[in-house]
PDB file of the backbone (N, CA, C, O) and the ligand in Angstrom, with CONECT records:
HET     ZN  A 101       1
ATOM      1  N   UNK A   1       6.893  -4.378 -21.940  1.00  0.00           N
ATOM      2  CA  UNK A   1       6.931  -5.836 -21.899  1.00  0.00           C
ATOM      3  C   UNK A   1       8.191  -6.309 -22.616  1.00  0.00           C
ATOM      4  O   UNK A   1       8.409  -5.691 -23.658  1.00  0.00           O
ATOM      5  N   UNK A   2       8.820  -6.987 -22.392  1.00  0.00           N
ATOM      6  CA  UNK A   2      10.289  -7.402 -22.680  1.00  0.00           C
ATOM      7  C   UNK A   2       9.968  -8.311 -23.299  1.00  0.00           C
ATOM      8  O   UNK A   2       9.158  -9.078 -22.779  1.00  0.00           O
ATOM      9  N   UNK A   3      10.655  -8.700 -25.155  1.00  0.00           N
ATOM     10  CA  UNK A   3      10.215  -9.365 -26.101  1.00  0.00           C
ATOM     11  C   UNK A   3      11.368 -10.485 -26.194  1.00  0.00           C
ATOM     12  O   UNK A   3      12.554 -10.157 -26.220  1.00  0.00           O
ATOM     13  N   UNK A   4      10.883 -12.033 -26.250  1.00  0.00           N
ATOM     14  CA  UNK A   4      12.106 -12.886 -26.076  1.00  0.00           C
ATOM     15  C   UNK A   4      12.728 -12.673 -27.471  1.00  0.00           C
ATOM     16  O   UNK A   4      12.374 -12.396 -28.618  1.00  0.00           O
ATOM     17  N   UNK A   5      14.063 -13.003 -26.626  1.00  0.00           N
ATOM     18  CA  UNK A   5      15.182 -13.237 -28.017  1.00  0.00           C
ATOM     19  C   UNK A   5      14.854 -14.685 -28.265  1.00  0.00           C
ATOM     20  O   UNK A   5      14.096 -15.370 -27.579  1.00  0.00           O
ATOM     21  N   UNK A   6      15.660 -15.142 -29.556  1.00  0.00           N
ATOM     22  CA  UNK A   6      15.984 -16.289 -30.124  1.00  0.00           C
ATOM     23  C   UNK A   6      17.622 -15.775 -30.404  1.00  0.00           C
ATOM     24  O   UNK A   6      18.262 -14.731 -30.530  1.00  0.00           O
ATOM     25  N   UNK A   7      17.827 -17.302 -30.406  1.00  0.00           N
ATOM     26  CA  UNK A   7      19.112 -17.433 -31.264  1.00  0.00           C
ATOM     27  C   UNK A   7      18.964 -19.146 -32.041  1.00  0.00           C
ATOM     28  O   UNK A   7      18.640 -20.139 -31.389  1.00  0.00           O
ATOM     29  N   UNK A   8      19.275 -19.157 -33.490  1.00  0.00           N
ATOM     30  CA  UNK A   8      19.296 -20.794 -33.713  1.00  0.00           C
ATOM     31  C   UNK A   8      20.750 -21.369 -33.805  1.00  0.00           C
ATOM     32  O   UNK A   8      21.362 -21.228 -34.863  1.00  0.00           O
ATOM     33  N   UNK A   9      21.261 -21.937 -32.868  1.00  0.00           N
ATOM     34  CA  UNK A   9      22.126 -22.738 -32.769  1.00  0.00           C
ATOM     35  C   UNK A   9      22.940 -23.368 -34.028  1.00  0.00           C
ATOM     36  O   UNK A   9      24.144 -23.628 -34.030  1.00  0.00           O
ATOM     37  N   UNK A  10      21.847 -23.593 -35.302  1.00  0.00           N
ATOM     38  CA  UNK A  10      22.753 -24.303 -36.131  1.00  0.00           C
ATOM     39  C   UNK A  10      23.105 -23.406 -37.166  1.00  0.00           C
ATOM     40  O   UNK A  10      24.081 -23.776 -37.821  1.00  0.00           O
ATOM     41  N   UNK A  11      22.491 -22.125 -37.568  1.00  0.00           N
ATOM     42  CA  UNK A  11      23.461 -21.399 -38.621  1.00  0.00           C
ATOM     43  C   UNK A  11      23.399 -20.093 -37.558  1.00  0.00           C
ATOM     44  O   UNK A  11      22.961 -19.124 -38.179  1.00  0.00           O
ATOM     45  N   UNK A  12      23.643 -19.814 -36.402  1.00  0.00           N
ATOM     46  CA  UNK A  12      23.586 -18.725 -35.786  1.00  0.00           C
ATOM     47  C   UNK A  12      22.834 -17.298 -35.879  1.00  0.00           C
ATOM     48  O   UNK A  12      23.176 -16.197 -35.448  1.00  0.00           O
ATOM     49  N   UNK A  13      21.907 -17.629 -36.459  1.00  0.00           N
ATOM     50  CA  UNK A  13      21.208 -16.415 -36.410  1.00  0.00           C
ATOM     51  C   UNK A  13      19.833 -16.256 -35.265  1.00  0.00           C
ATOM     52  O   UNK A  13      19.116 -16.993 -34.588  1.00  0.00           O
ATOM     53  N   UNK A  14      20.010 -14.795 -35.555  1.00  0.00           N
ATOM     54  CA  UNK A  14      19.536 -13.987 -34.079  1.00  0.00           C
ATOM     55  C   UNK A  14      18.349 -13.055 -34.516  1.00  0.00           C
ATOM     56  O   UNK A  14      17.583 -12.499 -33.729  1.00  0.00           O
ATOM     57  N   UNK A  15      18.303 -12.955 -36.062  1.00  0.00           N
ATOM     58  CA  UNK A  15      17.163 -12.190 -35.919  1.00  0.00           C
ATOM     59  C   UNK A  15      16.104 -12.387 -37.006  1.00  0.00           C
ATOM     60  O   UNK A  15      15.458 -11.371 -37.261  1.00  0.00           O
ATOM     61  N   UNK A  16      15.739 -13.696 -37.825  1.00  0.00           N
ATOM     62  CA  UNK A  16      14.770 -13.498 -38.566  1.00  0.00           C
ATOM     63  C   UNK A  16      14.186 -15.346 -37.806  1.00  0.00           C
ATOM     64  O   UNK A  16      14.836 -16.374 -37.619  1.00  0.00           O
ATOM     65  N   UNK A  17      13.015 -15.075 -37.614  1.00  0.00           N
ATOM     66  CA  UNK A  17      12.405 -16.476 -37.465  1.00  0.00           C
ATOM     67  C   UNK A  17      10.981 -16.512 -37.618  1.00  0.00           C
ATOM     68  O   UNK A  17      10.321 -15.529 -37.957  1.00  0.00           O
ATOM     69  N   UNK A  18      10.519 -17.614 -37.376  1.00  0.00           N
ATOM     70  CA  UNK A  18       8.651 -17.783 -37.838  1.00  0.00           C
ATOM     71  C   UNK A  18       8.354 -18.072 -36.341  1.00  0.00           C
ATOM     72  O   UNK A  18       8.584 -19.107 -35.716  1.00  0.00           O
ATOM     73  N   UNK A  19       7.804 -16.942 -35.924  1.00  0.00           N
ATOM     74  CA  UNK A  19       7.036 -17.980 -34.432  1.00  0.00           C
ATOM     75  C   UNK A  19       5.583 -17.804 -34.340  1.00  0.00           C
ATOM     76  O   UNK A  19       5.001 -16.728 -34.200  1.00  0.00           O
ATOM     77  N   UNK A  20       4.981 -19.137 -34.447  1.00  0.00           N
ATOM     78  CA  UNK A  20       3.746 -19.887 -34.587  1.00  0.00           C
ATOM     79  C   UNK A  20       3.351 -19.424 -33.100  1.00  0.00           C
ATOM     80  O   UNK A  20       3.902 -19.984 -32.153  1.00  0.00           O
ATOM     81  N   UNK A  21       2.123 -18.108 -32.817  1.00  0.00           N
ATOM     82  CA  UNK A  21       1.568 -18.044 -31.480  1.00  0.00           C
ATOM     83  C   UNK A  21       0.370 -17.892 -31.197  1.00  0.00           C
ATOM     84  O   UNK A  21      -0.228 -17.303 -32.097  1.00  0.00           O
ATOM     85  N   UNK A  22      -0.327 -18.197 -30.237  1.00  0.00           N
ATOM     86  CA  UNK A  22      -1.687 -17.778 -29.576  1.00  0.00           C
ATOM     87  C   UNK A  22      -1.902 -16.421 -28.631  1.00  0.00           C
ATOM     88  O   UNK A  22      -1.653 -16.244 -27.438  1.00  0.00           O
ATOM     89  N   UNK A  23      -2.545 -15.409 -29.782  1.00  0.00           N
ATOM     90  CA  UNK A  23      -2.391 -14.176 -28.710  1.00  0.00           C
ATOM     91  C   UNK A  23      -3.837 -14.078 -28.438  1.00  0.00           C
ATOM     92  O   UNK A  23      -4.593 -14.191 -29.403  1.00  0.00           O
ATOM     93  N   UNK A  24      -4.321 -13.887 -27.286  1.00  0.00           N
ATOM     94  CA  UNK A  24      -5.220 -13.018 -26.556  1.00  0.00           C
ATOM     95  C   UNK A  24      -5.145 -11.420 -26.279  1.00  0.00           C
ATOM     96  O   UNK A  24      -4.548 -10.750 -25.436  1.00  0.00           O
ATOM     97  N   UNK A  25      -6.029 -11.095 -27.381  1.00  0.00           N
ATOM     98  CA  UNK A  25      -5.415  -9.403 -26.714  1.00  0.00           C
ATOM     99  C   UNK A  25      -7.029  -8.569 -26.933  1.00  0.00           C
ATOM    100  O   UNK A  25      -8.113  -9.054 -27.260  1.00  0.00           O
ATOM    101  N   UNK A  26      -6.710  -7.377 -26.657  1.00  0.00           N
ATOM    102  CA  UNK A  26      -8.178  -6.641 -26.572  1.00  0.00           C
ATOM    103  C   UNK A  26      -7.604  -5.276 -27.107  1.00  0.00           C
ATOM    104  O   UNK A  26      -6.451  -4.936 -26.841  1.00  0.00           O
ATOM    105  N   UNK A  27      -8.498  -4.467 -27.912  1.00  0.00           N
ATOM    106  CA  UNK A  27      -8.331  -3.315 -28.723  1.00  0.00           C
ATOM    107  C   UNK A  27      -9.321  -2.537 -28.697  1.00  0.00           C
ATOM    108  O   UNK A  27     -10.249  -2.807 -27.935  1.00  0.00           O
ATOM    109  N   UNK A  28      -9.356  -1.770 -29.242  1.00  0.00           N
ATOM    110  CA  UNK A  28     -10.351  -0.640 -29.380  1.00  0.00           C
ATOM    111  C   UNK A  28     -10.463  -0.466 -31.429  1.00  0.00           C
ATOM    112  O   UNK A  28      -9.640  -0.106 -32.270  1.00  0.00           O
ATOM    113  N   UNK A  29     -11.998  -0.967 -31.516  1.00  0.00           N
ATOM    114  CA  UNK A  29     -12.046  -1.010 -32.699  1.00  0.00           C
ATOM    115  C   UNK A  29     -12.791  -0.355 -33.352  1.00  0.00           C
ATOM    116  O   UNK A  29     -13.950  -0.732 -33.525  1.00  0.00           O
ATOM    117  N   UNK A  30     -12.194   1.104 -34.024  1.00  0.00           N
ATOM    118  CA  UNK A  30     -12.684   2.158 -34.392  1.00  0.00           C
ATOM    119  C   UNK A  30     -12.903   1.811 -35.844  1.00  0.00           C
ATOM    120  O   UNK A  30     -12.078   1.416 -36.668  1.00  0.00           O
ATOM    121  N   UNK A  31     -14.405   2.084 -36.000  1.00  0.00           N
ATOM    122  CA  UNK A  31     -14.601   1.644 -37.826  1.00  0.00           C
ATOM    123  C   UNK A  31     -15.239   3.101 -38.241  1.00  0.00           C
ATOM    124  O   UNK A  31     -15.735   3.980 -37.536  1.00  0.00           O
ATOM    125  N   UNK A  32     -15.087   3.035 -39.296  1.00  0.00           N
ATOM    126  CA  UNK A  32     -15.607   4.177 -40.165  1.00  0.00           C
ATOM    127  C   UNK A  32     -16.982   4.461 -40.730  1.00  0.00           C
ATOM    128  O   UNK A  32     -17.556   3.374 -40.788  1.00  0.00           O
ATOM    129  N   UNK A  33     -17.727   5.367 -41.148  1.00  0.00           N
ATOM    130  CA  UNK A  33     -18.858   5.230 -41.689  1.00  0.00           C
ATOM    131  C   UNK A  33     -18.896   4.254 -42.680  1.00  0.00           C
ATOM    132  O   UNK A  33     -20.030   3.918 -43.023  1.00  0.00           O
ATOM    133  N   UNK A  34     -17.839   3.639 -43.302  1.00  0.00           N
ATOM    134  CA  UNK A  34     -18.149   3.327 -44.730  1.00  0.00           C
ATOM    135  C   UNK A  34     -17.933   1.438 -43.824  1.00  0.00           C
ATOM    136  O   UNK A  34     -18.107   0.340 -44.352  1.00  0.00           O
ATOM    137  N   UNK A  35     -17.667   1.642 -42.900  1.00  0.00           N
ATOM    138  CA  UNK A  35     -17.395   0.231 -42.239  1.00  0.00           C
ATOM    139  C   UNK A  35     -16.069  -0.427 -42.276  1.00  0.00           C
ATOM    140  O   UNK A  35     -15.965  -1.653 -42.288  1.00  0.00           O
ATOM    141  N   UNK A  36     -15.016   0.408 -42.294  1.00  0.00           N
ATOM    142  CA  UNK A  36     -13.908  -0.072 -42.715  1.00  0.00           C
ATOM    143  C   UNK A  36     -13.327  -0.063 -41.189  1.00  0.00           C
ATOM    144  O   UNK A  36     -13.730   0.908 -40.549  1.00  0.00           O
ATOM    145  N   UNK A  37     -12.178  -1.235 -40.243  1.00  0.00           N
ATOM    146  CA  UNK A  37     -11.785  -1.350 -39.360  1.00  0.00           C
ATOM    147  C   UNK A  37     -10.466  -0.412 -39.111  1.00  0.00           C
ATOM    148  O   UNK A  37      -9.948   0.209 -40.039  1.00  0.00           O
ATOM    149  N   UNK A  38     -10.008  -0.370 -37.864  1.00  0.00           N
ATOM    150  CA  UNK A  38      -8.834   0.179 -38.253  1.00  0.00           C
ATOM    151  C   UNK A  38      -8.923  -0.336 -36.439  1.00  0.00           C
ATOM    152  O   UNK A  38      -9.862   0.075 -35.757  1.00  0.00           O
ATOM    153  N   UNK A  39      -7.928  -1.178 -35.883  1.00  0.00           N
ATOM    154  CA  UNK A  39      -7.656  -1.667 -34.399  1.00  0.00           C
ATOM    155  C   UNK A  39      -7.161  -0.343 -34.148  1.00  0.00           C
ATOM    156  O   UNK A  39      -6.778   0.416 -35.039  1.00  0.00           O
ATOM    157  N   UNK A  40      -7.178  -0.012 -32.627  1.00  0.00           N
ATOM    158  CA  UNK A  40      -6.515   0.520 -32.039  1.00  0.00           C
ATOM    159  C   UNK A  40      -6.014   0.140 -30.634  1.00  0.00           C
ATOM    160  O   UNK A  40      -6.736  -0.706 -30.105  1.00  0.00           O
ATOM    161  N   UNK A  41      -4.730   0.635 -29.721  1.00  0.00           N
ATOM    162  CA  UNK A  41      -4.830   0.547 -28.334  1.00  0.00           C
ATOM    163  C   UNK A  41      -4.745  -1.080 -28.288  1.00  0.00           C
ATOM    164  O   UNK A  41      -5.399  -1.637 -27.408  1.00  0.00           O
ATOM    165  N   UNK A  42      -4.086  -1.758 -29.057  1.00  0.00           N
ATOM    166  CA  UNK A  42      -4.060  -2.993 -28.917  1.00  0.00           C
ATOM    167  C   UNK A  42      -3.251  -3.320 -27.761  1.00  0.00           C
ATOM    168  O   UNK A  42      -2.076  -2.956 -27.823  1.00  0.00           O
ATOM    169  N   UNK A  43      -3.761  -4.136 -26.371  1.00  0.00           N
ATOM    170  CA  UNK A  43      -3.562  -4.778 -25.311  1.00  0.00           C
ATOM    171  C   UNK A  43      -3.372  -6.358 -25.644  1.00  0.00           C
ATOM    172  O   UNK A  43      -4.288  -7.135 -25.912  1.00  0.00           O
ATOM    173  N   UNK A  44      -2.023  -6.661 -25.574  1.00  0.00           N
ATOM    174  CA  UNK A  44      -1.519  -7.881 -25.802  1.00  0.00           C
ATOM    175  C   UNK A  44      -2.366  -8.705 -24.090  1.00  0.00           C
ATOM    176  O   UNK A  44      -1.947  -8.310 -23.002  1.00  0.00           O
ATOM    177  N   UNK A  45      -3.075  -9.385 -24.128  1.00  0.00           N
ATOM    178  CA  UNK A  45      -3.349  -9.992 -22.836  1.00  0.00           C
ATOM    179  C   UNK A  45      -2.783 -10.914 -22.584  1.00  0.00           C
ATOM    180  O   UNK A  45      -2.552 -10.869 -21.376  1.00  0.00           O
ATOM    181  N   UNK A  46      -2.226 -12.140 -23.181  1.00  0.00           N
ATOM    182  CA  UNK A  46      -1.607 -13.367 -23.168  1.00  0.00           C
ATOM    183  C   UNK A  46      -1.212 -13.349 -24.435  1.00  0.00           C
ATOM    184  O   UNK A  46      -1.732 -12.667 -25.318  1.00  0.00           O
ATOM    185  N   UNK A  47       0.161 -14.451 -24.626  1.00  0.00           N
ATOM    186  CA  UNK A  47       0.661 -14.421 -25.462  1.00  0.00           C
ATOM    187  C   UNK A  47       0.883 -16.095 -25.058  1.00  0.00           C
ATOM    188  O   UNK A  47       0.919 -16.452 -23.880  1.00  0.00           O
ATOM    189  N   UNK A  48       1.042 -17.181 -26.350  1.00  0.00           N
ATOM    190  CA  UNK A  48       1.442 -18.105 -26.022  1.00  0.00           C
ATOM    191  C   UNK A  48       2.431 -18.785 -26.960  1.00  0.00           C
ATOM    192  O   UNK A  48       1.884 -19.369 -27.895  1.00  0.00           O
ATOM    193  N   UNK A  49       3.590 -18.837 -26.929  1.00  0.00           N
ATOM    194  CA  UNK A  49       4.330 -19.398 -28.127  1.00  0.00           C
ATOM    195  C   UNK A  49       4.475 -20.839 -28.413  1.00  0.00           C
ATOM    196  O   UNK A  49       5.260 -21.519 -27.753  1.00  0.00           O
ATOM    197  N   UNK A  50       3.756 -21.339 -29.365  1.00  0.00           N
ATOM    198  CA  UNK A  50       4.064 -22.383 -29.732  1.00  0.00           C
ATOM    199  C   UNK A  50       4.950 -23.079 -30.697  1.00  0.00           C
ATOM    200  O   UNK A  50       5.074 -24.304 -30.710  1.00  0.00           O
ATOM    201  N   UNK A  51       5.567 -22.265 -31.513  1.00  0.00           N
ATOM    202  CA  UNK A  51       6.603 -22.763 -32.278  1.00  0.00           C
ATOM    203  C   UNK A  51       7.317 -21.845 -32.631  1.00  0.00           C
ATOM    204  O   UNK A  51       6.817 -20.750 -32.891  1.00  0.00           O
ATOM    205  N   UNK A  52       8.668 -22.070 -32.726  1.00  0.00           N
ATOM    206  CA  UNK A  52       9.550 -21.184 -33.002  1.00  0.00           C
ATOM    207  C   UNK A  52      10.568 -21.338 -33.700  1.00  0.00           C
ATOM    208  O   UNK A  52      11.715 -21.240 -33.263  1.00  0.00           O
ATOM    209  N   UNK A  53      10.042 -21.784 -35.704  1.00  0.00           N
ATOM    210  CA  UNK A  53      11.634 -21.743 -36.432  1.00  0.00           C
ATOM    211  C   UNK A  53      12.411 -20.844 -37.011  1.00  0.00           C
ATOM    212  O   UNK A  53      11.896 -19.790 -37.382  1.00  0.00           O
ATOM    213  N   UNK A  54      13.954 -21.104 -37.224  1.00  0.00           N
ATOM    214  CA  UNK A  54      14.656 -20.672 -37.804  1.00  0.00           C
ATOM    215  C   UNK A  54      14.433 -19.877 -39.520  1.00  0.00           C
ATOM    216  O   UNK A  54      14.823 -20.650 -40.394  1.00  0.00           O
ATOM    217  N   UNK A  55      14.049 -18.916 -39.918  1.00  0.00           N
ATOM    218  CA  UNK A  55      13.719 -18.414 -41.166  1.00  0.00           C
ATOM    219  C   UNK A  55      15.010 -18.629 -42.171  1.00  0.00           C
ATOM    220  O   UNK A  55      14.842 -18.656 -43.390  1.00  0.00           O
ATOM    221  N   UNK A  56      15.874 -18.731 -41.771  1.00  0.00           N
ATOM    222  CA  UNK A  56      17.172 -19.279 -42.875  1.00  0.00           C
ATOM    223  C   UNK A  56      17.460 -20.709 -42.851  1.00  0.00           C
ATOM    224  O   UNK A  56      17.847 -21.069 -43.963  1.00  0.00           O
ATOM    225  N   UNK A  57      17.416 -21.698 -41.966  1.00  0.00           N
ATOM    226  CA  UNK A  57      17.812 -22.755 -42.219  1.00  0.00           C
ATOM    227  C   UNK A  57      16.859 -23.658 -41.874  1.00  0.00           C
ATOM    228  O   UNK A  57      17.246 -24.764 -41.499  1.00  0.00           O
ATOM    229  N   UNK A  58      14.801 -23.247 -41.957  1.00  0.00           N
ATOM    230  CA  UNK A  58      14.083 -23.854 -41.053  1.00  0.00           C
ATOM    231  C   UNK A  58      14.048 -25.039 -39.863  1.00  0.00           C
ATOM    232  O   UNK A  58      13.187 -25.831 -39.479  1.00  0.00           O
ATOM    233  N   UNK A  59      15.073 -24.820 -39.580  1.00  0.00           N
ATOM    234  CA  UNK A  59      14.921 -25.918 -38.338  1.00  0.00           C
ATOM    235  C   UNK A  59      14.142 -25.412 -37.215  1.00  0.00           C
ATOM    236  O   UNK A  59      13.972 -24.209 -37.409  1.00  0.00           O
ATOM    237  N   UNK A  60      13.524 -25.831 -35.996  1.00  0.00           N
ATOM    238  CA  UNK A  60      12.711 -25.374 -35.153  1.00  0.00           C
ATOM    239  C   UNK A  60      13.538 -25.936 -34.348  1.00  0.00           C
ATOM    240  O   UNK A  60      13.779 -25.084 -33.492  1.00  0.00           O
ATOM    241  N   UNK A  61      14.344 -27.246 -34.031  1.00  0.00           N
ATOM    242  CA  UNK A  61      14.821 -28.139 -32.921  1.00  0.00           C
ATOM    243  C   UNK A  61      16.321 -27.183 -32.593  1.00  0.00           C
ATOM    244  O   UNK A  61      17.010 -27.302 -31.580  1.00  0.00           O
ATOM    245  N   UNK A  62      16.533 -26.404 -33.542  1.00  0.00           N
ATOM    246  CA  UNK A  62      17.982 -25.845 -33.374  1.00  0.00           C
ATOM    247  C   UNK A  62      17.963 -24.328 -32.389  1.00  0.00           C
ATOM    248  O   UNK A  62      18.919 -23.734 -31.889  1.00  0.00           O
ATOM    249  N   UNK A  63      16.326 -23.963 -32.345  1.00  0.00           N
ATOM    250  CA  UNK A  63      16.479 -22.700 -32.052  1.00  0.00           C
ATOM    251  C   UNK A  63      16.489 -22.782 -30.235  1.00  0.00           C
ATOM    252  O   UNK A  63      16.152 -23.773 -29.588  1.00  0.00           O
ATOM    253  N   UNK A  64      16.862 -21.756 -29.792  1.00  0.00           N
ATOM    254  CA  UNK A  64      17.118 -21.345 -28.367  1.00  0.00           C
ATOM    255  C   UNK A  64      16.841 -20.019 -28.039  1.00  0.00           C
ATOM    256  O   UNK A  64      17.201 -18.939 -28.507  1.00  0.00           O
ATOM    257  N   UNK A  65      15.874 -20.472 -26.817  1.00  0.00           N
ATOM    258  CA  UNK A  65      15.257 -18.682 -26.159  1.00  0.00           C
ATOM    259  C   UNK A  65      16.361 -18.410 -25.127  1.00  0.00           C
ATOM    260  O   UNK A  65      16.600 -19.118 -24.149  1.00  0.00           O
ATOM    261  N   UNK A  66      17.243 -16.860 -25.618  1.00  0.00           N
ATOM    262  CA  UNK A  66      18.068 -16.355 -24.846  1.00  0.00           C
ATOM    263  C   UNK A  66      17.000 -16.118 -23.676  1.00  0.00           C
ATOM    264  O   UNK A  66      15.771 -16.186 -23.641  1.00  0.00           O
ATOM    265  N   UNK A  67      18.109 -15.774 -22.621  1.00  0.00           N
ATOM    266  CA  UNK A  67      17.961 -14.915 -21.630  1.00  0.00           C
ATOM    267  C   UNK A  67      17.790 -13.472 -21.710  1.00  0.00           C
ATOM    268  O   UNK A  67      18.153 -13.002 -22.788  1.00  0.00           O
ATOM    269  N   UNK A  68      17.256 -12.502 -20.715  1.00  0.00           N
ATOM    270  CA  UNK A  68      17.703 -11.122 -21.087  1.00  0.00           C
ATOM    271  C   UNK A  68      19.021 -10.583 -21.114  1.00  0.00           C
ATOM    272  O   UNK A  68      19.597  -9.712 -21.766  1.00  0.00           O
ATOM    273  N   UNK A  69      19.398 -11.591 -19.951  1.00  0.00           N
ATOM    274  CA  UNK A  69      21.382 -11.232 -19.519  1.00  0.00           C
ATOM    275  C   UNK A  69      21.788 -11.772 -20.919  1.00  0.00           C
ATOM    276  O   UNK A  69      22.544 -10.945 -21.429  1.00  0.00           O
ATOM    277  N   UNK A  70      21.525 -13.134 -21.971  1.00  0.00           N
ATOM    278  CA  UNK A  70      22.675 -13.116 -22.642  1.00  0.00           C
ATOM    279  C   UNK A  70      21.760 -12.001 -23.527  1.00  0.00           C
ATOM    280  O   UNK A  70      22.176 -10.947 -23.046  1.00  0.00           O
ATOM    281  N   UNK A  71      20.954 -11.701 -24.342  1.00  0.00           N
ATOM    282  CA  UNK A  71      20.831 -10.708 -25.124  1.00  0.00           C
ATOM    283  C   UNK A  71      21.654  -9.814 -25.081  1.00  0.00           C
ATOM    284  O   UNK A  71      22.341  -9.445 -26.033  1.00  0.00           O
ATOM    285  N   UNK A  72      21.671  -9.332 -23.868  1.00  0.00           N
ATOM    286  CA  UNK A  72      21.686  -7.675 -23.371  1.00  0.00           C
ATOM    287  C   UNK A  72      23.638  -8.472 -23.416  1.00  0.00           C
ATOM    288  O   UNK A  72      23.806  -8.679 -24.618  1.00  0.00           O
ATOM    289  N   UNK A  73      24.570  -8.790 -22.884  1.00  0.00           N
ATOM    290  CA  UNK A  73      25.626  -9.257 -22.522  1.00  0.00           C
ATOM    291  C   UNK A  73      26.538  -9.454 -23.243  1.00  0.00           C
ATOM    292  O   UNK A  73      26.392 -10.558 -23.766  1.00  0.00           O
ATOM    293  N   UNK A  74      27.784  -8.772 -23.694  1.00  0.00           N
ATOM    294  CA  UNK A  74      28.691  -9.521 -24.662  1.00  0.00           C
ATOM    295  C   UNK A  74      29.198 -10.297 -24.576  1.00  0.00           C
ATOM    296  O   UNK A  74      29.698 -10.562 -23.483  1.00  0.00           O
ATOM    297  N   UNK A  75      29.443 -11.443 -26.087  1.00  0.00           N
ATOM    298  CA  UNK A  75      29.920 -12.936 -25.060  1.00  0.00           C
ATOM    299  C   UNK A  75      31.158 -12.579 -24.303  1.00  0.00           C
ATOM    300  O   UNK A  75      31.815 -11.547 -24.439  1.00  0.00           O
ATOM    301  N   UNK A  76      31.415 -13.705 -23.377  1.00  0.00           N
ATOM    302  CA  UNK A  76      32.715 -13.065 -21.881  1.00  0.00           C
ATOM    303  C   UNK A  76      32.037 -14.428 -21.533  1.00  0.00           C
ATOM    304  O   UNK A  76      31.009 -15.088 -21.688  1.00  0.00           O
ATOM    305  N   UNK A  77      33.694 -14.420 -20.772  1.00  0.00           N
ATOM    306  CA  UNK A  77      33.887 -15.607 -20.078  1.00  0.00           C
ATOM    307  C   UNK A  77      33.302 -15.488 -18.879  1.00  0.00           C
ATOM    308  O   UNK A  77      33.252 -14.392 -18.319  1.00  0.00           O
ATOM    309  N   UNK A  78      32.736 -16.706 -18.284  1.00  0.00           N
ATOM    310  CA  UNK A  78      31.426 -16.112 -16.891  1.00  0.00           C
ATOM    311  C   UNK A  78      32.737 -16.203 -15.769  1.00  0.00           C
ATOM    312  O   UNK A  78      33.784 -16.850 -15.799  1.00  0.00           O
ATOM    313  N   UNK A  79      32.170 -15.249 -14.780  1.00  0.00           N
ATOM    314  CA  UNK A  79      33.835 -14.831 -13.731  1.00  0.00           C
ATOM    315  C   UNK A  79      33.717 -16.166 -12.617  1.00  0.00           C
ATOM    316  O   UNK A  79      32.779 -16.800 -12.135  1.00  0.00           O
ATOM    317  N   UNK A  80      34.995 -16.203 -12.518  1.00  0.00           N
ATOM    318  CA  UNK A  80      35.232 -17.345 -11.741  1.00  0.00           C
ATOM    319  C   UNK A  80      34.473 -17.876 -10.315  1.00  0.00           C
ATOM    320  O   UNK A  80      34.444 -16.880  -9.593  1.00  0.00           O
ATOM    321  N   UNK A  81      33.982 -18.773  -9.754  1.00  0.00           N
ATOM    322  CA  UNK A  81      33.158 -19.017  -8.546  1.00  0.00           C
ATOM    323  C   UNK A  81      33.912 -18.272  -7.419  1.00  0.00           C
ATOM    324  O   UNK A  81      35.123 -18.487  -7.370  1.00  0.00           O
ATOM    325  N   UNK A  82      33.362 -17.399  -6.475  1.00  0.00           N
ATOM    326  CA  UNK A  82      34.117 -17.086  -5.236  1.00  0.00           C
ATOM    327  C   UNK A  82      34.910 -18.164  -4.631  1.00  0.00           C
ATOM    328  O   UNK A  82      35.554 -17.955  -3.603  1.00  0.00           O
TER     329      UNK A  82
HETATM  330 ZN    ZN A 101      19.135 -21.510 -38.474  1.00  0.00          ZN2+
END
């Protein structure tokens, strides 16, 4: 499953943030005699993101969900229209 990037626009960072989400998922939940949990085989089923701030400069309005192309892409000038 391909995990979105962020980037925040106003102090440029790309890799620490808070994102506020709703997961649906299903596991296999192996407990112990003594009753102690331990998840396993965790199946993300839905995922829903609802907020997504910046961990260095908390802004939330500044941040931006890359693409996979720009993740993956070094910046470059996009090639000219045919
Ligand atoms: Zn920031």
């Amino acid at each position: 499953m391909p995990s979105t990037r962020y980037r925040c626009t106003a102090c440029g960072n790309l890799t620490r943030f808070d994102v506020t989400s709703t997961v649906r998922s299903r596991a296999f939940h192996h407990y112990t005699v003594g009753g102690e949990l331990e998840r396993q085989d965790v199946e993300i089923l839905n995922e829903s993101v609802e907020d997504v701030s910046c961990r260095w400069c908390g802004s939330g309005g500044s941040v931006v969900e890359l693409s996979a192309d720009d993740a993956l892409a070094e910046p470059q000038e996009a090639p000219e229209p045919a």
